[in-house]
N, C-alpha and C positions, 0 to 999 in steps of 0.2 A: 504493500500500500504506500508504503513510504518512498520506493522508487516511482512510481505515476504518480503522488505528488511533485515530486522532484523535476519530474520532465514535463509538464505544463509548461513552466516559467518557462521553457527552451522553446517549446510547441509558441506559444506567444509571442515568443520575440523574434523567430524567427518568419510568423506572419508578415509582422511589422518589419522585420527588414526587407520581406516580398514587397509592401506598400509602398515604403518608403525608396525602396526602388524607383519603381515603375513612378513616383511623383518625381524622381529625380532625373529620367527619361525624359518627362512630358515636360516638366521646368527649362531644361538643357535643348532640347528639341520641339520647338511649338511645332513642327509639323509631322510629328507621330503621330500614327495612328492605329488602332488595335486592326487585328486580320477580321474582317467582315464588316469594316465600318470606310466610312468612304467621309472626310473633311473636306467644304469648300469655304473658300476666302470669296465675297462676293466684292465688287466694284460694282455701286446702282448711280447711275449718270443722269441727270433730270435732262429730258427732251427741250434745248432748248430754243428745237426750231419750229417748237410746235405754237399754234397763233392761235388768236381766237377769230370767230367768224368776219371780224369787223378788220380782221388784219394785225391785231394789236400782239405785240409779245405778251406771256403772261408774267406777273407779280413775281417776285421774290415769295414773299408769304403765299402763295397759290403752291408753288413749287417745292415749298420745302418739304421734306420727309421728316415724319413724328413718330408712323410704327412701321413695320413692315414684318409682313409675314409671308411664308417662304412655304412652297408645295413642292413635294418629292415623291414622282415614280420611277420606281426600276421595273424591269419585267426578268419573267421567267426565262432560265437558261439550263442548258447542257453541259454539265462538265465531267468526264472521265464517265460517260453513260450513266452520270445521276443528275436528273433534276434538282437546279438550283431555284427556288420559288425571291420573285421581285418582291419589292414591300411598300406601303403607301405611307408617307410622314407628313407631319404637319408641324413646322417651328414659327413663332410667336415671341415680337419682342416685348410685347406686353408680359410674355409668359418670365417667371426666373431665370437668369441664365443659366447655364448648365443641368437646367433639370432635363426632366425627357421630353418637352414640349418647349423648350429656350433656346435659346441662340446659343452657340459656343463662345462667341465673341459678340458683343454687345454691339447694337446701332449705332457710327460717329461718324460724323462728317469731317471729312478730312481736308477739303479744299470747298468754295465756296459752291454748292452744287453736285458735289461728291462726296460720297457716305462710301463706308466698309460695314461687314458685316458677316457671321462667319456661322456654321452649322455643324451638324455631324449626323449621318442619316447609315442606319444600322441596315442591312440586307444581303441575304445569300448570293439571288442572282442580281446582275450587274448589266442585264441587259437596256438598251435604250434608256438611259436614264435621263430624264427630263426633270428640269422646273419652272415652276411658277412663283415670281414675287409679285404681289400685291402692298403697295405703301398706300398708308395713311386708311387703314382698314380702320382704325379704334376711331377715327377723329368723324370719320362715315358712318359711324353708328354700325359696323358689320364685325363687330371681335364674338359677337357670341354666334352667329349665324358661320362665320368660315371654321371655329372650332367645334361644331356641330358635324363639318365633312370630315367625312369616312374615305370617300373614293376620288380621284380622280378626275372622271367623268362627271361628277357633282358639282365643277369648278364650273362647268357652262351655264348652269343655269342660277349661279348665284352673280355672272357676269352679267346676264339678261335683267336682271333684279337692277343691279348695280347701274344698269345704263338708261332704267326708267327711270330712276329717283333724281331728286334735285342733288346738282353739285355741290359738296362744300367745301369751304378752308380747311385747312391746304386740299387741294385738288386727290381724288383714288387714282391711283397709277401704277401699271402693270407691267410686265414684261416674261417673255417663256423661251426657254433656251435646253437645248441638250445639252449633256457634259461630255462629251467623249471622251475628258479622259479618264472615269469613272470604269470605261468598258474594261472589259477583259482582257479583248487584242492577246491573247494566250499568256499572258500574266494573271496575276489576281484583280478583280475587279475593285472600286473602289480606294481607296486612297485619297491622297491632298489633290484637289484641283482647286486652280483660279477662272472668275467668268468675269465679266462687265456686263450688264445689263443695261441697255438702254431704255427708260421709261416712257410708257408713253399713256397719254390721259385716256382713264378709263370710262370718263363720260364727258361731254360736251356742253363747254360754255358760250352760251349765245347772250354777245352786246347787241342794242339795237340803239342806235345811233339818231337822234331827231334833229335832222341837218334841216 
């Protein structure tokens, strides 16, 4: 009895020096990543060629980014004759970070117009992986309605929603992009990639002008 007393204290610390490891990886290396998780570094660019009906550039305040939330699919793949199954995510700057619905790396604009922003989306297969950012979803009244989706394909008809209602400050603004380098390509799928996203307004502001 007196020896498995004895060896806990070892069993324990030797946990902690597993932990303390692997935080001493991810501290040294911001761009680790565990095997079956895939990290992106986003750049989101405010469209600033986009106008309003009347010709006019938009606002500074129309344009700025407050939340921004991020959709993630992968699809089903093949690897050594076993099905790898894709998985569907949903990150939320509103949400904590680092939880399981947060950002990796938090919302900041870095230059006047340009934000970072950073995720981490867990999945087997690495097929076609695509996303969707949507900004300024909380300021739109739509943070309870996007973390409601489940799929996908749910994304179109909360767009159709989003383009009847009235515009607000700052402007909803979207953008959807693949990652290729998420794929496979006969390596392992997932890992660190970087995107840019260019924004573009996800409903329409009409001036009317009494010349």
């Amino acid at each position: 009895m007196n020896y498995k007393i004895a060896l806990l204290p070892l069993l324990v610390a030797g946990m902690l020096a597993s932990c303390n490891s692997d935080e001493e990886i991810i501290r040294t290396n911001p761009d680790y990543v565990e095997a079956g998780y895939g990290a992106l570094t986003v750049t989101l660019t405010n469209p600033g060629k986009s106008l309003t009906k009347a010709g006019e550039k938009l606002t500074a305040e129309e344009m700025t980014i407050k939340s921004v939330a991020f959709f993630v699919q992968t699809g089903m793949e093949t690897v050594d004759s076993e099905e790898m199954a894709g998985k569907f995510g949903a990150y939320f700057s509103t949400e904590e970070p680092l939880s399981a619905n947060g950002l990796q790396e938090e919302l900041a604009e870095v230059t006047a117009g340009n934000y970072t922003a950073k995720i981490r989306h867990q999945s087997d297969g690495w097929a076609d992986p695509k996303v969707i950012v949507i900004a300024n979803y909380a300021e739109n009244g739509l943070t309870e309605t996007l973390k409601n989706i489940q799929r996908w394909d749910d994304l179109a008809n909360v767009r159709t929603l989003a383009l009847a209602a009235n515009p607000q400050t700052p402007l909803l603004m979207y953008a959807t992009q693949k990652i290729g380098a998420w794929e496979r390509n006969g390596g392992n799928g997932g890992g660190t990639a970087e995107a840019t996203f260019e924004l573009e307004r996800l409903v329409s502001r009409i001036d009317i002008h009494n010349n």
